[in-house]
N, C-alpha and C positions, 0 to 999 in steps of 0.2 A: 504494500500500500504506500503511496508517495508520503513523503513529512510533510508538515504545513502546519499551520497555527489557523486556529478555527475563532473568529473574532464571534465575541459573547458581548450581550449587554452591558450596561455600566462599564466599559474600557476592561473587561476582562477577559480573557481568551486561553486558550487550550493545547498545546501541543499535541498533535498528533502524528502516527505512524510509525515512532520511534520505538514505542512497546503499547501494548494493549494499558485501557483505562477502566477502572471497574466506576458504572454507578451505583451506590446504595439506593435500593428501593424502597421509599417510604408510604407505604398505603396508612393514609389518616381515614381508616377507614371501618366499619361494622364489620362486614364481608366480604374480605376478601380472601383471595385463591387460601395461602398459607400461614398469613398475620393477622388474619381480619381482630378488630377489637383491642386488639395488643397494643397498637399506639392510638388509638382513638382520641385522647385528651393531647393537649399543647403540651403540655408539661412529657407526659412519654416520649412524642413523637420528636420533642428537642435533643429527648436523653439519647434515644435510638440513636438519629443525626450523629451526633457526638459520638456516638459507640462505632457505625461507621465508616468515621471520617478517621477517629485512632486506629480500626484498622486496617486501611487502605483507600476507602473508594476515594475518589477526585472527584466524583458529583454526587449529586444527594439529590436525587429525583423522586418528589413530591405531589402525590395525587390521593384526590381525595372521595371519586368513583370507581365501584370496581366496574372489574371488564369479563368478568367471571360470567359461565353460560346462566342465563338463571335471575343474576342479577337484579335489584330493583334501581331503576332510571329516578337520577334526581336531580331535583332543583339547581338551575347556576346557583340562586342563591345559597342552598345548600352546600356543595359545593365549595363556595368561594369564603363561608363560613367557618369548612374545616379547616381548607388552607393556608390561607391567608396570614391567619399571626402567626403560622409556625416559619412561613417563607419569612415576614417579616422580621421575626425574632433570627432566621438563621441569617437573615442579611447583611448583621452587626459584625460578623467575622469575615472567615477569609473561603468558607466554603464558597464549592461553584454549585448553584440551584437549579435546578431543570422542573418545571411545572408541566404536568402530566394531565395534560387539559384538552377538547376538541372544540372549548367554546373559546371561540374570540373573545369576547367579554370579560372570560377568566382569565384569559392569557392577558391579555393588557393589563388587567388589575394585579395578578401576580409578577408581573415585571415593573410595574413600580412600585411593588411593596419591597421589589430587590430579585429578583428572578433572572438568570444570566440565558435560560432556555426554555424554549418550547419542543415540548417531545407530545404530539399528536399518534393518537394509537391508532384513528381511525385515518391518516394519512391524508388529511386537510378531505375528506371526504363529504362529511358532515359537516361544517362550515370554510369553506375555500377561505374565508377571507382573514384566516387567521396565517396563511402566510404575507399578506401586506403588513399586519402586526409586526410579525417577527422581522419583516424591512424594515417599517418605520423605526422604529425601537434600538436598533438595531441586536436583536437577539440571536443565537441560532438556534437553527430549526431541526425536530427530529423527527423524522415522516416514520411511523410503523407499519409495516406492511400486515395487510389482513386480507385474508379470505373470507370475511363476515359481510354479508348485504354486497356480494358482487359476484362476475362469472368466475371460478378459477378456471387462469389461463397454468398449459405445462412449464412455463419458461416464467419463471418468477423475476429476473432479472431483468428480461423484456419488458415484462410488464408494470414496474416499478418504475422503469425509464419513461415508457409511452403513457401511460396514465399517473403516475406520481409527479414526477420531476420537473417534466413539461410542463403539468399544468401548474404547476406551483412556480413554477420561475416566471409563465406568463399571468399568474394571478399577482404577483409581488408587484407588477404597474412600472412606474419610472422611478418608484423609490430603489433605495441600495439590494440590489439583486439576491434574492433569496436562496437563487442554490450554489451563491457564490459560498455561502454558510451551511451547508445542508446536509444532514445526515440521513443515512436512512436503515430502518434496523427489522428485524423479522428475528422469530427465533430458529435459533439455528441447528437444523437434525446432524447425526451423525454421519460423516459423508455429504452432507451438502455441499454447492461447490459455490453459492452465492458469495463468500468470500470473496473468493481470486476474481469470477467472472463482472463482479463489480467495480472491479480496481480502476480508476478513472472516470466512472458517474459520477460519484459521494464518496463521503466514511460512510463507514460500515458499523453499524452498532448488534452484538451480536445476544439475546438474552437466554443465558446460559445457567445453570445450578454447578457444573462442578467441571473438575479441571480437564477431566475426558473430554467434556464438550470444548472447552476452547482447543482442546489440542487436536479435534476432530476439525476444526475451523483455520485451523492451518498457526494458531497461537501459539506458542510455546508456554508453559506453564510457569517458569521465571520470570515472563511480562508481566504478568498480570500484577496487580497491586496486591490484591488481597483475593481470598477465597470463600465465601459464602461458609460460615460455620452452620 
């Protein structure tokens, strides 16, 4: 994957391709997939944060809907509720924040509470126009690839390029170019080959539980920052 420095909100930015970057995932949330409940309250989901960032991750990506099959659908306000003071309150330091959001709305309000990204799970699908957000602002962007409410095509990387990337570089308008910042991440099976065959779209954001998986992703298991205990 090329180096580069990946400019983030607030004047802050990211080195990448020199070794893999772990994010911590903070579900502020009832139900979700593995944590649900666990960090619910501000006060938890600060301590988590903290737990961590000491032990490796570089971002601290913060969402407060699950995405789990089943799920119950809620409120922006909802929503922007759970998030919000914990983005805020992690703002005060030197973490980098990724908000795990598909509403514009929420992504603009968690970027100026201090929010350095926008990681889209449904891949600006549900609201396009939270890639001109992440222009304006100037945040970077993280498109998730999904198979949920669309056709799956066999060629996942084709179809990331022609329906993702395009339309988000042409949704970003004349402001600072969207996929000039632009990640794009799916989870990654064993033997998948979207790694390599991506290398010059985006970065590659890969969501992984343990070290087989990154080393199946072509990672070497000394990048990585840290390892999901």
């Amino acid at each position: 994957m090329t180096n580069g420095r990946w400019q983030l909100a607030h004047g802050r930015s990211l080195e990448f391709g020199a070794e893999a970057l772990v994010m911590g995932i903070l579900n502020v949330t009832p139900d979700s997939f593995a944590d649900g409940g666990r960090y619910f309250s501000t006060e938890k989901a600060l301590a988590q944060a903290e737990r961590m960032s000491r032990e490796g991750a570089a971002i601290i990506d913060v969402g407060g809907e699950s995405t789990r099959p089943g799920a119950r659908t809620i409120t922006a306000r909802e929503e922007q509720a759970r998030i919000l003071p914990v983005i805020e309150a992690l703002a005060s330091g030197e973490t980098i924040i990724s908000v795990d959001t598909y509403r514009t709305e929420t992504a603009r309000l968690a970027i100026e509470k201090g929010a350095h990204i926008v990681n889209d799970v449904w891949g600006a699908q549900r609201e396009p126009d939270i890639a001109r957000v992440a222009a304006e602002t100037g945040a970077g962007l993280l498109l998730m690839h999904t198979g949920r409410e669309r056709l799956k095509e066999p060629d996942v990387v084709a179809e990331v390029e022609e329906r993702d990337v395009r339309r988000v570089r042409g949704g970003a308008g004349s402001h600072r170019h969207a996929g000039d910042d632009l990640a794009v991440g799916r989870l990654l099976e064993a033997g998948d080959e979207v790694g390599v065959r991506a290398d010059g779209l985006a970065q590659v954001a890969a969501g992984v539980a343990r070290a087989a998986d990154l080393r199946a992703g072509g990672f070497q298991a000394e990048d990585a920052a840290a390892e999901p205990k």
